[in-house]
DRENKOL-358143 format. One record per residue: x, y, z of N, C-alpha, C in turn; residue in three letters; chain. Coordinates in steps of 0.1 Angstrom, whole numbers, plus 2048, in hexadecimal, padded with zeros to 3 digits. Atoms other than C-alpha are relative to their C-alpha. Layout:
% DRENKOL-358143
<node><n_X>X</n_X><n_Y>Y</n_Y><n_Z>Z</n_Z><ca_X>X</ca_X><ca_Y>Y</ca_Y><ca_Z>Z</ca_Z><c_X>X</c_X><c_Y>Y</c_Y><c_Z>Z</c_Z><code>ala</code><unit>A</unit></node>
...
% end
This chain:
% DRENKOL-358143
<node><n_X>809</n_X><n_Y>807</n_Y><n_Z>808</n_Z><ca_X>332</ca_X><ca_Y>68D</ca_Y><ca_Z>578</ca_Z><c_X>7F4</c_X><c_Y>809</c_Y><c_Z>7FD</c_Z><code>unk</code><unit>A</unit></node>
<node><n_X>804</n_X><n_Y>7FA</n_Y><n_Z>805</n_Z><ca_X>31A</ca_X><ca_Y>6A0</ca_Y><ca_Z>566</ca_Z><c_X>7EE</c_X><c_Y>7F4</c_Y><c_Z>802</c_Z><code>unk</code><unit>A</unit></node>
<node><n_X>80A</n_X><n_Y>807</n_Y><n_Z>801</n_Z><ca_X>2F2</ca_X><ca_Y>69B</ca_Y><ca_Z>566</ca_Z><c_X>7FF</c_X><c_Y>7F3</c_Y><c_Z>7F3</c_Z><code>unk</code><unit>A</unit></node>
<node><n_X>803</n_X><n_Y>809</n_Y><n_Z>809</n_Z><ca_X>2F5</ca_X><ca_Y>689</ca_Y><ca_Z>548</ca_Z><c_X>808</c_X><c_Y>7F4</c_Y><c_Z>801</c_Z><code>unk</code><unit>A</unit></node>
<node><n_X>7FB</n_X><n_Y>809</n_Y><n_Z>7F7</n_Z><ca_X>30C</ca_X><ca_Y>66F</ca_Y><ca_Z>557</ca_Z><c_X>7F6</c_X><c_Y>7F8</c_Y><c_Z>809</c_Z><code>unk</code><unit>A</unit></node>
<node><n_X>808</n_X><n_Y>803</n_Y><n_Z>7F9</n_Z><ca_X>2F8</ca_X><ca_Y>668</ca_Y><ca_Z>570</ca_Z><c_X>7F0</c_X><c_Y>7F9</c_Y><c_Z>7FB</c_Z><code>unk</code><unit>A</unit></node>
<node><n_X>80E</n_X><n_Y>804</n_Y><n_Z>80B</n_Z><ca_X>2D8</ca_X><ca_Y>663</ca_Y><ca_Z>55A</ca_Z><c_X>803</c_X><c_Y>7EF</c_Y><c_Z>7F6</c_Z><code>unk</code><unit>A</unit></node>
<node><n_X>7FD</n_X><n_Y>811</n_Y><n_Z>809</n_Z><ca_X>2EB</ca_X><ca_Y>649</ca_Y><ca_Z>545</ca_Z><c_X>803</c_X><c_Y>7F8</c_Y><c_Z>808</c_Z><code>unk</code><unit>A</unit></node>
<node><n_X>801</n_X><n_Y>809</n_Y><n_Z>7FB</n_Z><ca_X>2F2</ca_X><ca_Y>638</ca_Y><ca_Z>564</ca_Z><c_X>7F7</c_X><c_Y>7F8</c_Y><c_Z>804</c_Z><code>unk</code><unit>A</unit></node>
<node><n_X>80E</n_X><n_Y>808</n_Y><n_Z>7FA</n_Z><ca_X>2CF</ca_X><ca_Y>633</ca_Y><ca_Z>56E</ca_Z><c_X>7FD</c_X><c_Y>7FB</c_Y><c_Z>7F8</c_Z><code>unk</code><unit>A</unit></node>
<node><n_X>807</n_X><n_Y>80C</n_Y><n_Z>80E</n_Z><ca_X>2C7</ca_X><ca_Y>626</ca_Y><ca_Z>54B</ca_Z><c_X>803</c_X><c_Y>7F6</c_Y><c_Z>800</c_Z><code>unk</code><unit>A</unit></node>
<node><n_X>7F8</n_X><n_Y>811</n_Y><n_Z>804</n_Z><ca_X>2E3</ca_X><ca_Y>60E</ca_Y><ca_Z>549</ca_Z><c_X>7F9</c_X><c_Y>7F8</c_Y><c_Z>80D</c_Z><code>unk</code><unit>A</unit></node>
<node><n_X>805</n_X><n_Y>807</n_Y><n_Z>7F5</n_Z><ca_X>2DB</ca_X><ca_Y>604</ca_Y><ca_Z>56C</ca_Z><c_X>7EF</c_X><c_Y>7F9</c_Y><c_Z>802</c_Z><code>unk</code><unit>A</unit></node>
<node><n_X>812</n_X><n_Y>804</n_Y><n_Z>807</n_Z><ca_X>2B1</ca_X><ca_Y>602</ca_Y><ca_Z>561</ca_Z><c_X>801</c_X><c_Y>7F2</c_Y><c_Z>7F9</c_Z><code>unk</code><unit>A</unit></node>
<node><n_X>7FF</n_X><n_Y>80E</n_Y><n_Z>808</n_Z><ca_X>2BA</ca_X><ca_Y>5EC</ca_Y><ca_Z>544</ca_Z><c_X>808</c_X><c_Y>7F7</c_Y><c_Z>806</c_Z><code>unk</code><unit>A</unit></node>
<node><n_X>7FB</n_X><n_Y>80A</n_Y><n_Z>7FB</n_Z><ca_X>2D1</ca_X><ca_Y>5D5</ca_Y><ca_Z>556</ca_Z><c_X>7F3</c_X><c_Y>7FB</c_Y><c_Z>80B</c_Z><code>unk</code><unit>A</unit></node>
<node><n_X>80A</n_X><n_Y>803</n_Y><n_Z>7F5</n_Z><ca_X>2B4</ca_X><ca_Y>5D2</ca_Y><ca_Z>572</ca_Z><c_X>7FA</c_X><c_Y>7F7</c_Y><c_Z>7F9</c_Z><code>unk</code><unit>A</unit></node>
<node><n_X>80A</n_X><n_Y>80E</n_Y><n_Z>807</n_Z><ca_X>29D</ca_X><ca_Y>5C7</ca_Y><ca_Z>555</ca_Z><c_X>802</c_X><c_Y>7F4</c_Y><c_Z>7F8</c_Z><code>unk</code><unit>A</unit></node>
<node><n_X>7F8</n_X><n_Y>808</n_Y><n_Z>801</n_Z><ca_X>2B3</ca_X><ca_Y>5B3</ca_Y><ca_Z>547</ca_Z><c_X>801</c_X><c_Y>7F3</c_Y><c_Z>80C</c_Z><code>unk</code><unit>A</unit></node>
<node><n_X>804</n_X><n_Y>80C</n_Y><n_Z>7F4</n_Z><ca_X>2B8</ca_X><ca_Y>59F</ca_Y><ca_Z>568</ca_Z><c_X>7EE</c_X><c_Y>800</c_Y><c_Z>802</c_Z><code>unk</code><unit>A</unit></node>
<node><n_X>80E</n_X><n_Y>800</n_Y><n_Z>800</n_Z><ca_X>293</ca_X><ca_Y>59F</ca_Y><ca_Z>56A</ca_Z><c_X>7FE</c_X><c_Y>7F4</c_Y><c_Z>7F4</c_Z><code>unk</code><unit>A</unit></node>
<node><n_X>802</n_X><n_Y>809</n_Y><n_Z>80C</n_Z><ca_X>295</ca_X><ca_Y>588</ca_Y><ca_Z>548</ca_Z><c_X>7F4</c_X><c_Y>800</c_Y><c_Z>7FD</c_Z><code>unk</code><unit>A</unit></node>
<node><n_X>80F</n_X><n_Y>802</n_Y><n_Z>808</n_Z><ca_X>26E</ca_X><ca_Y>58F</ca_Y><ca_Z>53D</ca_Z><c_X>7FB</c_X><c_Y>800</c_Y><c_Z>80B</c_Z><code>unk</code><unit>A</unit></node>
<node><n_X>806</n_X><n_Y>801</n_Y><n_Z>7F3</n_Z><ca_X>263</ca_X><ca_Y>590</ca_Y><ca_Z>563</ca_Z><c_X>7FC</c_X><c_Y>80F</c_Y><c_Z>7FC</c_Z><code>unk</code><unit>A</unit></node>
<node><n_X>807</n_X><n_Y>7F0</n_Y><n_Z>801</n_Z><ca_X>24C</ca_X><ca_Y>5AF</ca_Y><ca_Z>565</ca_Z><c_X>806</c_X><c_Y>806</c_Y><c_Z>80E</c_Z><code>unk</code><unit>A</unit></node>
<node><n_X>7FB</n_X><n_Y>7FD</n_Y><n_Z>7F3</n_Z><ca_X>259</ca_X><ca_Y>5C6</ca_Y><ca_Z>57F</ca_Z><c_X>7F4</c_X><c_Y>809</c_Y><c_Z>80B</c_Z><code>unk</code><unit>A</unit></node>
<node><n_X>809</n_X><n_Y>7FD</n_Y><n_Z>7F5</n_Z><ca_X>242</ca_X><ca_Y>5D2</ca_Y><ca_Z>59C</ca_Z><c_X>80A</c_X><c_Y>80A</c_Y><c_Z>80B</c_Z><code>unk</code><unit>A</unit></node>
<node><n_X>7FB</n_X><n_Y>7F4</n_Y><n_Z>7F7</n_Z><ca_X>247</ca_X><ca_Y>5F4</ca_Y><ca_Z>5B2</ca_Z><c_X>80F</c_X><c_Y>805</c_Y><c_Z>7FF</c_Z><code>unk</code><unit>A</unit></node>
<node><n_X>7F4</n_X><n_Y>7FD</n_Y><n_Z>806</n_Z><ca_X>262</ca_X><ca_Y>5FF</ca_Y><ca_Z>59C</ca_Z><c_X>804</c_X><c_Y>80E</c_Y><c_Z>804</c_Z><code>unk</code><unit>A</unit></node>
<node><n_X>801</n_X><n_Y>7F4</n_Y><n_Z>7FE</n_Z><ca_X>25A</ca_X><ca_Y>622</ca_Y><ca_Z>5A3</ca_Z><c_X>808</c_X><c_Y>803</c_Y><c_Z>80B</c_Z><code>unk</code><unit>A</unit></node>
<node><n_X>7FA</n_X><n_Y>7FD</n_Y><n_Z>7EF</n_Z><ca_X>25E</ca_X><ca_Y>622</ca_Y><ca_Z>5CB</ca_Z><c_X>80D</c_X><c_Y>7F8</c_Y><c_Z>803</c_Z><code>unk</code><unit>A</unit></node>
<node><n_X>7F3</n_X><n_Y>802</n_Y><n_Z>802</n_Z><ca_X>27A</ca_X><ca_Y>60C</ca_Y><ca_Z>5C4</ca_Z><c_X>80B</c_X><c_Y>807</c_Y><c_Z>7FD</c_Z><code>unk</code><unit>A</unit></node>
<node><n_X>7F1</n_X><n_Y>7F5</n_Y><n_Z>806</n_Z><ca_X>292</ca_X><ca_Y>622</ca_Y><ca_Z>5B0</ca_Z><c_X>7FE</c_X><c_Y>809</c_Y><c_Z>808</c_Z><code>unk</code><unit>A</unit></node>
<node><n_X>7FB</n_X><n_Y>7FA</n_Y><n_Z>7F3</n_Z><ca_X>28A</ca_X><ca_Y>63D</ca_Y><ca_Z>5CA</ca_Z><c_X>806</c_X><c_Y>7FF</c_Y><c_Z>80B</c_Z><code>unk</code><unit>A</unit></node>
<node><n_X>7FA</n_X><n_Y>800</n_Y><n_Z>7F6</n_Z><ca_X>292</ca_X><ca_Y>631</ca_Y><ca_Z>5E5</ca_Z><c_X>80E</c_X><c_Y>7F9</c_Y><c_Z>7FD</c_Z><code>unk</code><unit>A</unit></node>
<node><n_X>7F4</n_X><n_Y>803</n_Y><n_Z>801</n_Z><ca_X>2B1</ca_X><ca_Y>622</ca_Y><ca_Z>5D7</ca_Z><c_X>80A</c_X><c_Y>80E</c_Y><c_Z>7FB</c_Z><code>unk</code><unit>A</unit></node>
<node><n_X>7F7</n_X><n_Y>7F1</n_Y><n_Z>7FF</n_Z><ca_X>2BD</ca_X><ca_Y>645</ca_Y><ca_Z>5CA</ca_Z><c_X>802</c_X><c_Y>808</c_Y><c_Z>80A</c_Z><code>unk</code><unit>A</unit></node>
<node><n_X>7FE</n_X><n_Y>7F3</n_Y><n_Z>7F0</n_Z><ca_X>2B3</ca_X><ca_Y>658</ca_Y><ca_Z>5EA</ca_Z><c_X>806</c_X><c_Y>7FA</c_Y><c_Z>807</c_Z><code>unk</code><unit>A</unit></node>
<node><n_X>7F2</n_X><n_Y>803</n_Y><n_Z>7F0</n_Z><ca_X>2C9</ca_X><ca_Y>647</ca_Y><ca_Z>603</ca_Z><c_X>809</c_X><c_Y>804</c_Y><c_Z>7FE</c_Z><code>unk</code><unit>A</unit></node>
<node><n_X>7F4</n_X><n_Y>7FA</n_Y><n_Z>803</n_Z><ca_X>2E8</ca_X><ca_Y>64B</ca_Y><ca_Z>5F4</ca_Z><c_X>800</c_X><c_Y>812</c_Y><c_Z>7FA</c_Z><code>unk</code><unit>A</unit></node>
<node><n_X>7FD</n_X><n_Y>7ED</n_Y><n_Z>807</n_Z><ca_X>2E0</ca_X><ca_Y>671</ca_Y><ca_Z>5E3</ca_Z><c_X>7FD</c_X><c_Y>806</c_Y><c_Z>813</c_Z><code>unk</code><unit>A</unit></node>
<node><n_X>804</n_X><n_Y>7FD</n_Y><n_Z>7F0</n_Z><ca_X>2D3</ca_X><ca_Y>679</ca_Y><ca_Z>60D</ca_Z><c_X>80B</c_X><c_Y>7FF</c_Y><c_Z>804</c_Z><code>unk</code><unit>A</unit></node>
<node><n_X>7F0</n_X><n_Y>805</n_Y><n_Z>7F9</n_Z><ca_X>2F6</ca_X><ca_Y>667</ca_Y><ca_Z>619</ca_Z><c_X>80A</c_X><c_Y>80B</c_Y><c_Z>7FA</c_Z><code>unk</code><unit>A</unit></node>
<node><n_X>7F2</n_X><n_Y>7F5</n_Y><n_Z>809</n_Z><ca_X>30C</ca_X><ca_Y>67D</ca_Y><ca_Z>5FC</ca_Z><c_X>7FE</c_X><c_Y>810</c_Y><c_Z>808</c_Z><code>unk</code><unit>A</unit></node>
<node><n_X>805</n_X><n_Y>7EE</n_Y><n_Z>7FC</n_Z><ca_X>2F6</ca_X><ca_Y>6A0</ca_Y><ca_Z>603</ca_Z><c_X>804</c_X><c_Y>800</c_Y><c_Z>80E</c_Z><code>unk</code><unit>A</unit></node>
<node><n_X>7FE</n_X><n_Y>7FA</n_Y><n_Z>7F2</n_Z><ca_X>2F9</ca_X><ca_Y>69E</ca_Y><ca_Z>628</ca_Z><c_X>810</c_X><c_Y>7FE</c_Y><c_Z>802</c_Z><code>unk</code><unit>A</unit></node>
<node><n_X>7F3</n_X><n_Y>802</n_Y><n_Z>7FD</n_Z><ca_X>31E</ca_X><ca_Y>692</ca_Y><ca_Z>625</ca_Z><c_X>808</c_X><c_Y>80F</c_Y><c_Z>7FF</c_Z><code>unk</code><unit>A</unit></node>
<node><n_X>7FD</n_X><n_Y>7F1</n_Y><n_Z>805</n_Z><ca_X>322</ca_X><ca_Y>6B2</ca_Y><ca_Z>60F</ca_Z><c_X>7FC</c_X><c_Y>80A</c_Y><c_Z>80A</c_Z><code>unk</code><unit>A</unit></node>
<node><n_X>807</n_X><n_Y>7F5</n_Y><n_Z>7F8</n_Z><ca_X>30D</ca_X><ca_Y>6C9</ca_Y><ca_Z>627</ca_Z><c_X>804</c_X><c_Y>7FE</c_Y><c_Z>811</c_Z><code>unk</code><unit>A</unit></node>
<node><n_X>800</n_X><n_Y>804</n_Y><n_Z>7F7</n_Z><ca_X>31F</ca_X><ca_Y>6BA</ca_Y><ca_Z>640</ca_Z><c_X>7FA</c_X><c_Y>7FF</c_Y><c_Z>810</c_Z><code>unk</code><unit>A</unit></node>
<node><n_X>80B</n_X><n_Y>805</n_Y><n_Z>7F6</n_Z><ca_X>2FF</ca_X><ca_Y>6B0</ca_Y><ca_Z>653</ca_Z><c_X>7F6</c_X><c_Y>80A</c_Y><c_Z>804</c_Z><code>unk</code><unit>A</unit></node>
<node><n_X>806</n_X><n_Y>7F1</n_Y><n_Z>7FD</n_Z><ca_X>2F3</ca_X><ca_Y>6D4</ca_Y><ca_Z>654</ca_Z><c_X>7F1</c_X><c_Y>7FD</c_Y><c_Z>7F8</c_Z><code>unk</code><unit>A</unit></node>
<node><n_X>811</n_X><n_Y>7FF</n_Y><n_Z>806</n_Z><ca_X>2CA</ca_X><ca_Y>6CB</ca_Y><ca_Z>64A</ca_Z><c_X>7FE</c_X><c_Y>80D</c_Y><c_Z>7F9</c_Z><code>unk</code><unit>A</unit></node>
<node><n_X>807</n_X><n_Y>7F2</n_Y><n_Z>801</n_Z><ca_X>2C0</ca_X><ca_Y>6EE</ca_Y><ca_Z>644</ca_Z><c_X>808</c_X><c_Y>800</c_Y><c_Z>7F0</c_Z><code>unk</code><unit>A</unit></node>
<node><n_X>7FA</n_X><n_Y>800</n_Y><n_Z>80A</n_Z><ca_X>2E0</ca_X><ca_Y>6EE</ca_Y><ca_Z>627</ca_Z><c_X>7FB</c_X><c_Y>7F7</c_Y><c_Z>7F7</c_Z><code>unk</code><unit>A</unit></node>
<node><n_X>801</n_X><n_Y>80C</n_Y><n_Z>806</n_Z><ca_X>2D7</ca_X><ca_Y>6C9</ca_Y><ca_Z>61B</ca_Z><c_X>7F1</c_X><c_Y>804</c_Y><c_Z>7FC</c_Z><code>unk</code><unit>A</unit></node>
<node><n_X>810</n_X><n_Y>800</n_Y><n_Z>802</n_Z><ca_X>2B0</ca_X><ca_Y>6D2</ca_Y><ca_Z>617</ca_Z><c_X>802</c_X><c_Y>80D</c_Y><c_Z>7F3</c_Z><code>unk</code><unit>A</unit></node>
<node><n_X>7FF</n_X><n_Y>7FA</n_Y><n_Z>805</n_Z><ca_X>2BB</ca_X><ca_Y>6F1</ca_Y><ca_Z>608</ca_Z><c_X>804</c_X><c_Y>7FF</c_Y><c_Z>7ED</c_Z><code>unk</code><unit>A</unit></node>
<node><n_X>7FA</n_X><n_Y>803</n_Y><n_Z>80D</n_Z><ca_X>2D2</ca_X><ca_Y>6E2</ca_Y><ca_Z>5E9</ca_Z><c_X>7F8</c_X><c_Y>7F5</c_Y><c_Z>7FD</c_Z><code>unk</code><unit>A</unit></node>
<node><n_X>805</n_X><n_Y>80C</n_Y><n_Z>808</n_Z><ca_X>2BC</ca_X><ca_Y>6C4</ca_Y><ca_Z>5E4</ca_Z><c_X>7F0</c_X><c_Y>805</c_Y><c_Z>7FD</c_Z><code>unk</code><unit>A</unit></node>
<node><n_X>809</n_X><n_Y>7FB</n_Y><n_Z>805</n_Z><ca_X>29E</ca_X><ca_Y>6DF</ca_Y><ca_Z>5E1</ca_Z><c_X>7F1</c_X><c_Y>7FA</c_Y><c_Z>80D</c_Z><code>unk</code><unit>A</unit></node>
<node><n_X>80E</n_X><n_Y>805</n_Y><n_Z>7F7</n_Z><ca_X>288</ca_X><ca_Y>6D1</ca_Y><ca_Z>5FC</ca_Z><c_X>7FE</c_X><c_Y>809</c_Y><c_Z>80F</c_Z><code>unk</code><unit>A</unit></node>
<node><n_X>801</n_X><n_Y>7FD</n_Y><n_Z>7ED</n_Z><ca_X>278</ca_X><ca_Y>6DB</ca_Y><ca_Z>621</ca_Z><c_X>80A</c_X><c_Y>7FB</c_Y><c_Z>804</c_Z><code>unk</code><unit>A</unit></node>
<node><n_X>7F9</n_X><n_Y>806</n_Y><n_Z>7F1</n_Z><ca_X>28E</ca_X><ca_Y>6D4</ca_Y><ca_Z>63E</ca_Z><c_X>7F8</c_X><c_Y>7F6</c_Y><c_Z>807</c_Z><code>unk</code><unit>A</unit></node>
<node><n_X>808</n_X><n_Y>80D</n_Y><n_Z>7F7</n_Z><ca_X>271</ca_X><ca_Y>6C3</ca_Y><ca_Z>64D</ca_Z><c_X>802</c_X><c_Y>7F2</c_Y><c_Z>7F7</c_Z><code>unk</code><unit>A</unit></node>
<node><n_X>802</n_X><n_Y>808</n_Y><n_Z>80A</n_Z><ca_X>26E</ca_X><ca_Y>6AD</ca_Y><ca_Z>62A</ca_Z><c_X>80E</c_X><c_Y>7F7</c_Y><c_Z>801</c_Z><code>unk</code><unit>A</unit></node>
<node><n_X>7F1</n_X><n_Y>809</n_Y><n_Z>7FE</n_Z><ca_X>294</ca_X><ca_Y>6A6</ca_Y><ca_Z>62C</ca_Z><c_X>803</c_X><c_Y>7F8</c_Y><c_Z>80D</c_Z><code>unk</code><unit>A</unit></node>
<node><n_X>7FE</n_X><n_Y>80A</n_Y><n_Z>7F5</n_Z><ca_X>294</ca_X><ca_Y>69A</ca_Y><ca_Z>64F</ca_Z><c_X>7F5</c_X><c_Y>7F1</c_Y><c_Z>801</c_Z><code>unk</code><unit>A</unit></node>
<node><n_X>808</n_X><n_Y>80D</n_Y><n_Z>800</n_Z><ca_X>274</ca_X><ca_Y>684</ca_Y><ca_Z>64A</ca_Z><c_X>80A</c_X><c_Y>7F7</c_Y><c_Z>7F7</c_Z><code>unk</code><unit>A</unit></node>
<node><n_X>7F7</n_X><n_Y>80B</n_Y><n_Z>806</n_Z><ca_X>288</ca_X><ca_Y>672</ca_Y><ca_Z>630</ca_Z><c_X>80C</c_X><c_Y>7FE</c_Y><c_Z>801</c_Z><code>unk</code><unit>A</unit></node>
<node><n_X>7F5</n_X><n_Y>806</n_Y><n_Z>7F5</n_Z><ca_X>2AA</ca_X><ca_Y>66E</ca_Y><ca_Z>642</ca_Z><c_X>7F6</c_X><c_Y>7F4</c_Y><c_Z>80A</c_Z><code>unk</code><unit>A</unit></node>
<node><n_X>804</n_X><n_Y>809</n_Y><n_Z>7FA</n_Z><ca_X>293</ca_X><ca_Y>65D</ca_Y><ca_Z>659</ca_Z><c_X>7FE</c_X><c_Y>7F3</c_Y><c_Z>7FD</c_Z><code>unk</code><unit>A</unit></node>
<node><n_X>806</n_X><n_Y>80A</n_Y><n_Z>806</n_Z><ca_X>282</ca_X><ca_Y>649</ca_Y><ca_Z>642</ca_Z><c_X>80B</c_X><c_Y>7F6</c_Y><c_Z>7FD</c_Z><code>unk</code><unit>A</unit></node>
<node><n_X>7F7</n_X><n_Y>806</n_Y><n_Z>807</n_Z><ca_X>2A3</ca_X><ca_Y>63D</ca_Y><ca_Z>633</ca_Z><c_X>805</c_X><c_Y>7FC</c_Y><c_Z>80E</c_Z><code>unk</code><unit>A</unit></node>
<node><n_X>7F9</n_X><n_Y>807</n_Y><n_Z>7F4</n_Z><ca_X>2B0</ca_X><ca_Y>635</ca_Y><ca_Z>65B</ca_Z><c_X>811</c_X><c_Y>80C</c_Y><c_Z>801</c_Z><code>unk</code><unit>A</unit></node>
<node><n_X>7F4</n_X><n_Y>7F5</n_Y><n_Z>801</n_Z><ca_X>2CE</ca_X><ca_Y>651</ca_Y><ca_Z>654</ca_Z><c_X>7FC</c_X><c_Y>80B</c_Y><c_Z>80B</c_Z><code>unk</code><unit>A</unit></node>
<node><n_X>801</n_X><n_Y>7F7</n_Y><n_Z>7F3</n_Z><ca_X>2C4</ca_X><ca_Y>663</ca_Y><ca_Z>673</ca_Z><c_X>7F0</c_X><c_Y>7F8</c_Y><c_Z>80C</c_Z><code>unk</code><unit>A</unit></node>
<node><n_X>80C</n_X><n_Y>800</n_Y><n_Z>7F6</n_Z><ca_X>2AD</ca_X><ca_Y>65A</ca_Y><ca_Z>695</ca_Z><c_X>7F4</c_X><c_Y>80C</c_Y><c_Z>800</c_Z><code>unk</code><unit>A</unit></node>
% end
């Protein structure tokens, strides 16, 4: 699946949201769609890296410290 794939899925999946929304204004949309993309991209990368932090921080461009705080956050590690 190609970035551009992925891009049209968040759209379609955007406009269906607002759609179910019917004219309702939406509130904390921002911190919403993150933390709905980061769990599962955190769950894939570490499945890929299998579990190796130092690798998974690496390909997803972040600290090691950065990547472990948010495994935390998401409950994907103690």
């Amino acid at each position: 699946m190609s970035k551009k794939n992925i891009e049209e899925c968040v759209r379609t999946s955007l406009e269906g949201y607002f759609k179910d929304l019917r004219g309702t204004e939406p509130d904390g949309m921002y911190d919403m769609m993150v933390r709905i993309v980061e769990k599962p991209m955190l769950e894939v990368v570490m499945q890929q890296a299998e579990h190796n932090q130092s690798r998974a921080a690496q390909w997803l461009g972040l600290n090691r410290n950065t990547l472990r705080k948010k495994l935390v956050e998401h409950k994907l590690i103690k």
